[in-house]
C-alpha positions, 0 to 999 in steps of 0.5 A: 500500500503506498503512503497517499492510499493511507492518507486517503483511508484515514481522511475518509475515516475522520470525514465519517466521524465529523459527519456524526460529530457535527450532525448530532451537535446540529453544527449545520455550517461545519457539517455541511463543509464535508460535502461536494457542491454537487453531492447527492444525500439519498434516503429512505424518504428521499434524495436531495441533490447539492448543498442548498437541498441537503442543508434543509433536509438536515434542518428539517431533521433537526426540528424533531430533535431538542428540547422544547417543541414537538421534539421526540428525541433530546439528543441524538448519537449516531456510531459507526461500525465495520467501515470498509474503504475502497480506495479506486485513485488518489481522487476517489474512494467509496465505503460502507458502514453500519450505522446505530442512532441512539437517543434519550431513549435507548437505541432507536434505529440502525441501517447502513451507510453507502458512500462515494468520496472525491477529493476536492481541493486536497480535502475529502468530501462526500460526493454520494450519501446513501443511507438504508434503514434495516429497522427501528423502533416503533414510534422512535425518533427516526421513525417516518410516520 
Protein backbone atom coordinates (compact mmCIF):
# COMPACT_ATOMS: atom_id res chain seq x y z
CA UNK A 1 0.00 0.00 0.00
CA UNK A 2 1.59 3.22 -0.89
CA UNK A 3 1.62 6.19 1.72
CA UNK A 4 -1.21 8.55 -0.18
CA UNK A 5 -3.77 5.45 -0.05
CA UNK A 6 -3.31 5.65 3.75
CA UNK A 7 -3.55 9.09 3.82
CA UNK A 8 -6.94 8.75 1.96
CA UNK A 9 -8.21 6.00 4.14
CA UNK A 10 -7.78 7.92 7.47
CA UNK A 11 -9.02 11.04 5.89
CA UNK A 12 -12.37 9.09 4.96
CA UNK A 13 -12.24 7.57 8.42
CA UNK A 14 -12.28 11.27 10.03
CA UNK A 15 -14.85 12.71 7.43
CA UNK A 16 -17.25 9.69 8.81
CA UNK A 17 -16.53 10.67 12.29
CA UNK A 18 -17.01 14.56 11.87
CA UNK A 19 -20.21 13.88 9.83
CA UNK A 20 -21.60 12.07 13.42
CA UNK A 21 -19.87 14.80 15.43
CA UNK A 22 -21.08 17.85 13.66
CA UNK A 23 -24.69 16.37 12.74
CA UNK A 24 -25.65 15.14 16.05
CA UNK A 25 -24.23 18.58 17.87
CA UNK A 26 -26.97 20.10 14.83
CA UNK A 27 -23.49 22.28 13.57
CA UNK A 28 -25.06 22.57 10.15
CA UNK A 29 -22.04 25.07 8.54
CA UNK A 30 -19.01 22.55 9.56
CA UNK A 31 -21.35 19.53 8.84
CA UNK A 32 -22.22 20.95 5.57
CA UNK A 33 -18.09 21.59 4.52
CA UNK A 34 -17.92 17.95 4.17
CA UNK A 35 -20.00 17.81 1.47
CA UNK A 36 -19.01 18.36 -2.61
CA UNK A 37 -21.03 21.17 -4.17
CA UNK A 38 -22.59 18.94 -6.20
CA UNK A 39 -23.25 15.75 -3.62
CA UNK A 40 -26.48 13.58 -3.63
CA UNK A 41 -27.56 12.61 0.05
CA UNK A 42 -30.03 9.55 -0.50
CA UNK A 43 -32.65 8.43 1.99
CA UNK A 44 -35.13 6.03 2.59
CA UNK A 45 -37.96 9.13 2.05
CA UNK A 46 -35.97 10.99 -0.44
CA UNK A 47 -32.55 12.31 -2.39
CA UNK A 48 -31.62 15.69 -2.07
CA UNK A 49 -29.11 17.00 -4.78
CA UNK A 50 -26.26 19.62 -3.75
CA UNK A 51 -25.79 21.53 -0.57
CA UNK A 52 -28.53 24.00 -0.59
CA UNK A 53 -31.26 20.61 -0.55
CA UNK A 54 -29.04 18.87 1.96
CA UNK A 55 -28.82 21.68 4.23
CA UNK A 56 -32.56 21.92 4.58
CA UNK A 57 -33.13 18.28 4.92
CA UNK A 58 -30.83 18.24 7.94
CA UNK A 59 -32.60 21.25 9.14
CA UNK A 60 -35.89 19.85 8.93
CA UNK A 61 -34.49 16.55 10.78
CA UNK A 62 -33.43 18.75 13.36
CA UNK A 63 -36.77 20.02 14.06
CA UNK A 64 -37.77 16.61 15.62
CA UNK A 65 -34.53 16.97 17.98
CA UNK A 66 -34.04 19.28 21.21
CA UNK A 67 -35.70 20.13 23.88
CA UNK A 68 -38.84 22.20 23.93
CA UNK A 69 -41.29 21.75 20.65
CA UNK A 70 -42.81 18.70 19.17
CA UNK A 71 -39.04 17.12 19.59
CA UNK A 72 -39.47 13.50 20.02
CA UNK A 73 -35.79 12.88 20.84
CA UNK A 74 -33.30 15.38 23.32
CA UNK A 75 -30.32 14.44 21.90
CA UNK A 76 -29.17 12.13 19.30
CA UNK A 77 -25.94 9.99 18.57
CA UNK A 78 -25.38 8.35 15.53
CA UNK A 79 -21.93 5.08 15.56
CA UNK A 80 -20.39 3.97 13.01
CA UNK A 81 -19.40 0.40 12.61
CA UNK A 82 -17.18 -2.06 10.23
CA UNK A 83 -16.06 0.67 7.75
CA UNK A 84 -14.91 -0.77 4.63
CA UNK A 85 -12.91 1.79 2.18
CA UNK A 86 -12.12 1.22 -1.20
CA UNK A 87 -9.53 3.33 -2.49
CA UNK A 88 -10.01 3.09 -6.53
CA UNK A 89 -7.15 6.67 -7.17
CA UNK A 90 -5.97 9.44 -5.34
CA UNK A 91 -9.36 11.06 -6.05
CA UNK A 92 -11.79 8.58 -5.36
CA UNK A 93 -12.89 6.20 -2.92
CA UNK A 94 -16.17 4.66 -1.70
CA UNK A 95 -17.07 2.71 1.68
CA UNK A 96 -19.91 1.27 3.66
CA UNK A 97 -20.98 1.16 7.22
CA UNK A 98 -23.35 0.45 9.64
CA UNK A 99 -24.62 2.83 11.43
CA UNK A 100 -26.56 2.92 15.19
CA UNK A 101 -28.90 6.08 16.09
CA UNK A 102 -29.10 6.45 19.88
CA UNK A 103 -31.43 8.81 21.69
CA UNK A 104 -32.80 9.57 25.09
CA UNK A 105 -34.46 6.73 24.92
CA UNK A 106 -32.27 3.81 24.04
CA UNK A 107 -31.26 2.59 20.67
CA UNK A 108 -33.97 3.75 18.02
CA UNK A 109 -32.76 2.71 14.64
CA UNK A 110 -29.88 1.44 12.60
CA UNK A 111 -29.09 0.51 8.90
CA UNK A 112 -26.12 1.43 6.61
CA UNK A 113 -24.04 3.99 5.21
CA UNK A 114 -23.33 3.51 1.31
CA UNK A 115 -20.88 6.37 0.23
CA UNK A 116 -18.95 7.90 -2.69
CA UNK A 117 -15.90 10.45 -1.96
CA UNK A 118 -13.76 12.93 -4.02
CA UNK A 119 -11.02 14.63 -3.32
CA UNK A 120 -11.77 18.39 -3.72
CA UNK A 121 -9.09 20.71 -3.30
CA UNK A 122 -6.65 18.49 -1.34
CA UNK A 123 -9.79 17.50 1.23
CA UNK A 124 -12.07 14.50 1.14
CA UNK A 125 -15.50 15.31 0.81
CA UNK A 126 -18.87 13.46 0.37
CA UNK A 127 -19.88 13.30 -3.45
CA UNK A 128 -22.57 10.47 -2.69
CA UNK A 129 -24.67 9.52 0.92
CA UNK A 130 -26.77 6.83 0.98
CA UNK A 131 -28.39 5.78 3.56
CA UNK A 132 -30.74 2.18 4.25
CA UNK A 133 -32.77 1.68 7.08
CA UNK A 134 -32.80 -2.11 8.42
CA UNK A 135 -35.10 -1.30 11.38
CA UNK A 136 -36.01 0.69 14.01
CA UNK A 137 -38.30 1.21 16.90
CA UNK A 138 -42.00 1.94 16.57
CA UNK A 139 -42.64 5.43 17.38
CA UNK A 140 -38.79 6.22 17.82
CA UNK A 141 -37.14 9.46 16.50
CA UNK A 142 -36.14 8.05 13.33
CA UNK A 143 -39.48 6.56 12.61
CA UNK A 144 -41.46 8.49 9.16
CA UNK A 145 -44.82 8.04 10.25
Amino acid sequence: MEPWELVARESVRDLVARYNANGDSGRFDPLLELFAEDAVMELPNGRHEGKAAIRAMFTSVAAGTGEGGEARARFIRHFTATLQIDVQDEQNASSRCYYAVLTDQGLDHWGRYIDRYRRIDGRWRFAHRKVTLDAGVEGGWGDND
